[in-house]
N, C-alpha and C positions, 0 to 999 in steps of 0.2 A: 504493500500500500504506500509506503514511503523509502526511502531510500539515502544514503548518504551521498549520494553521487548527484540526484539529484537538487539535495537541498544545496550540497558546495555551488551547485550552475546558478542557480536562482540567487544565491545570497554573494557572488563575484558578480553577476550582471548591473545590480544594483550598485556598487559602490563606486564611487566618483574617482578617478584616478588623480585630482587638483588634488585633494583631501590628503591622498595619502605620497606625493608630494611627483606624482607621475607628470610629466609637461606632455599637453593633447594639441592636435592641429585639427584642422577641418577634412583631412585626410586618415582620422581615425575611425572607422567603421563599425568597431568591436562596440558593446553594450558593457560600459565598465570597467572591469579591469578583465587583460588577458591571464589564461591560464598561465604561462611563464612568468606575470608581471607575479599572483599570488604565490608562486613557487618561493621565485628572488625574496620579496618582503617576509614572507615565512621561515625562510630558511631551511628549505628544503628542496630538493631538483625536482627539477620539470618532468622527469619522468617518473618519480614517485606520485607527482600531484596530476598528471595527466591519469596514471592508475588509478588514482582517488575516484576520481570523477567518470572514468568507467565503469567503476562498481570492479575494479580488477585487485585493486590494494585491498588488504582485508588487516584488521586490527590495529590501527595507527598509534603510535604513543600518544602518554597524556602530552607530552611536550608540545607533538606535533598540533593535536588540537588547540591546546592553550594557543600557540600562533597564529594557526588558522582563524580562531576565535579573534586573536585582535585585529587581523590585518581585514579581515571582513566586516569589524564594527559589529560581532555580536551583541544583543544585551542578555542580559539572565537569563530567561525562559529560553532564548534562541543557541544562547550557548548548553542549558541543558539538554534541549532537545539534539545541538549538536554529538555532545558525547552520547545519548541512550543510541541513536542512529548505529557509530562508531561501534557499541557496545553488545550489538543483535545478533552479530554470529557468535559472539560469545554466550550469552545468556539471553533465554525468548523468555517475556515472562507471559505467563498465565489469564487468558481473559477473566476478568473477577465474575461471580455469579452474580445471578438478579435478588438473593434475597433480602428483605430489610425485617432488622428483628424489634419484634413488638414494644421492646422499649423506643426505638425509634420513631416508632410509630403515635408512643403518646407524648413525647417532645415537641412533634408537630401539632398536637392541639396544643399545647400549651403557649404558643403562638397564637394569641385572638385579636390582635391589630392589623394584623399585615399576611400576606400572602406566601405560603410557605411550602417547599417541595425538596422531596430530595432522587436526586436523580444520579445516573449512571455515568461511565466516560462515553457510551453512544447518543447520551442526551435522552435517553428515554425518562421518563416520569413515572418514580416508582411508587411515588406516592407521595400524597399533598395533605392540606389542612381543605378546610371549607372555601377559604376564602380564593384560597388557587383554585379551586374548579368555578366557582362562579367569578372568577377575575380571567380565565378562559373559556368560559361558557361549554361546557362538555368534560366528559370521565376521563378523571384523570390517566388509571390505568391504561398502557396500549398508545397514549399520548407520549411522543416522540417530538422534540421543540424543532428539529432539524428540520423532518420534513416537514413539520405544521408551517416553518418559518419561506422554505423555498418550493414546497410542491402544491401546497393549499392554497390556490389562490383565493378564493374567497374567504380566509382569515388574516390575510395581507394586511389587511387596516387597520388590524389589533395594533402592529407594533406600527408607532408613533413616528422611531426610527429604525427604520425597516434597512436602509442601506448599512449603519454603522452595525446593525444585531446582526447581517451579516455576516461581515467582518471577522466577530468576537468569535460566530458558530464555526465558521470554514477554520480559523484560528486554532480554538479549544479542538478539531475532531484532527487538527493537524499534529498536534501533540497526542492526543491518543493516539493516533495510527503509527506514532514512534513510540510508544511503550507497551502498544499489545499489537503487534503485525501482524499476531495471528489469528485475531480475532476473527473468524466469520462475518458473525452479524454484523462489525463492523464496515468490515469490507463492500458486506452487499449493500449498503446504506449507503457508502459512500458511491456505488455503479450506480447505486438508484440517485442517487440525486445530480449525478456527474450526467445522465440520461435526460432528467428530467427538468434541470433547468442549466441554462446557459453563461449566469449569473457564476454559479457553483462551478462551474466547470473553468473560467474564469480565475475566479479566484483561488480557486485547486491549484493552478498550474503557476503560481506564484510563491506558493509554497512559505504563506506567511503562519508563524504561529504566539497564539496569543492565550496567555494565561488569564485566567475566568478567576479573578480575585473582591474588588468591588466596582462601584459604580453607579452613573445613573441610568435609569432606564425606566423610558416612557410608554404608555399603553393608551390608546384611544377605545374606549370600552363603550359600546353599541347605547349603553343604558344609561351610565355615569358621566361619560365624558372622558377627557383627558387626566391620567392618573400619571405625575410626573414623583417617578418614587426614585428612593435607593436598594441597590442590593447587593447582599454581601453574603459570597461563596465561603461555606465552611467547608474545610476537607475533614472526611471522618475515618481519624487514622485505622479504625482496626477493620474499616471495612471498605479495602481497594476498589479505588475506580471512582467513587459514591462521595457526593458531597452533598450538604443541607444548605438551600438557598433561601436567603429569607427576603421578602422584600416588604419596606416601610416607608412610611411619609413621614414628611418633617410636622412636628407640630404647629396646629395653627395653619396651615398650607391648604389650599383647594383638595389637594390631592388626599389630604386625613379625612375631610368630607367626605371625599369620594368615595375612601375605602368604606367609612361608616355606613354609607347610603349603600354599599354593596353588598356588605356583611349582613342590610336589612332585610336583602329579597330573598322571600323565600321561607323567612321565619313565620311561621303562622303569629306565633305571639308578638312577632315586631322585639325579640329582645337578640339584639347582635352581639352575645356574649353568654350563647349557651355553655357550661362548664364543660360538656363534652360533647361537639356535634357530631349529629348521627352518620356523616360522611366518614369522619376517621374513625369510629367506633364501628361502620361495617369492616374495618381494614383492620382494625385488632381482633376481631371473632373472626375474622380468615385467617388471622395470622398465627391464632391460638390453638396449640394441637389438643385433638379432639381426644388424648389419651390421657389429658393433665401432665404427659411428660416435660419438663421444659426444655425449649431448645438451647439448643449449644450451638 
């Protein structure tokens, strides 16, 4: 799905040769810097780093990478994503599984402001509070942000900012596809979307990757209006892959209204602060085995 040879093409095209102290004429044709010029600056021959970029080198030193990383302007994520690349025929790790355990489960009710999910490295939604299924209007389960965000068109208008969420998605499924390459479902997610829209396919072949930490993010909601909230990616260390997203309004803001008046539909009794709504409550008697054993 991804590749180290790859991402060295895409991350040399980009770099400006002024920057890193190259002199260019109008007789320069290349896109960035030439293979030989990253060799020279890194410190390494041109025909180690033409093998890089064939996918013919296999296991490069930390050294080499640290180089590579500077002479191409890595930042953090880019240079992680560098070494796991580097690191794949050494160690493949393991697609994490889909389940979430029922303590999980009641964390997310206990969120009753804001809209809350916790979801996969494929972007599926494994499961929400109240407020995330009525802030996307339909079942959580089987909801996948990827394709809702590039194949659904008729859910297009949700997001607010539809070009920059983008971005974030081709991004984040860029760094998974470098830490599980083996993944299956993965993969076919990625053909499907590389199939089905043009945009995806686009930004695929640029090979940008972007870490899903916080931020803002806005939603145009059919009923409420414009909900310009913030959200913040928990990674949840003992359960790979899986992070808890929460998103909240500032107090005082249009968008606290919002979520209020959203939290409202639907309550027969008009109280948007049931102590346990029956949404995540059917998601714990799924998640409860049926022998009183507890899971492990």
């Amino acid at each position: 799905m991804d590749d180290l040879a790859g991402f060295l093409r895409t991350r040399r095209s980009r770099v400006d040769p002024a920057a890193v102290g190259i002199p260019t004429d109008s007789r320069r044709r290349v896109e960035g810097l030439r293979r030989e010029e990253v060799a020279h600056l890194s410190g390494v021959s041109v025909d180690y780093y033409v093998r890089l970029e064939q996918g013919r080198a296999t296991q490069p030193s930390e050294q080499v990478l640290d180089a590579l990383a500077r002479v191409l302007g890595l930042d953090e994520t880019e240079r992680g994503h560098l070494y796991r690349l580097a690191r794949q025929r050494r160690r493949r790790a393991k697609a994490p599984g889909g389940r979430v355990r029922p303590e999980l489960l009641r964390v997310l009710d206990l969120v009753a402001d804001g809209p809350a999910l916790i979801m996969n490295h494929r972007l599926d939604v494994l499961a929400g509070n109240r407020l995330a299924g009525l802030l996307y209007g339909r079942p959580l389960p089987g909801l996948n942000t990827a394709r809702h965000l590039f194949l659904e068109e008729a859910e297009r208008g949700l997001y607010a900012d539809w070009e920059s969420c983008t971005l974030d998605v081709v991004g984040h499924l860029r760094l998974a596809a470098g830490k599980y390459p083996e993944d299956p479902r993965l993969a076919s997610l990625i053909g499907e979307l590389a199939m089905g829209s043009e945009r995806f396919r686009r930004l695929w072949a640029r090979a940008d990757v972007r870490a899903r930490t916080y931020g803002r993010k806005a939603y145009r909601h059919p009923l409420v209006g414009l909900l310009e909230l913030h959200q913040e990616n928990f990674v949840l260390p003992s359960e790979p892959g899986m992070e808890l997203v929460v998103l909240s309004a500032a107090p005082g803001s249009p968008a606290e209204d919002g979520l209020r008046l959203l939290a409202g539909l639907g309550e027969p009794d008009g109280d948007a602060r049931s102590p346990v709504n029956a949404h995540v409550r059917e998601q714990l008697d799924d998640a409860r085995p049926s022998s009183g054993t507890p899971h492990r």
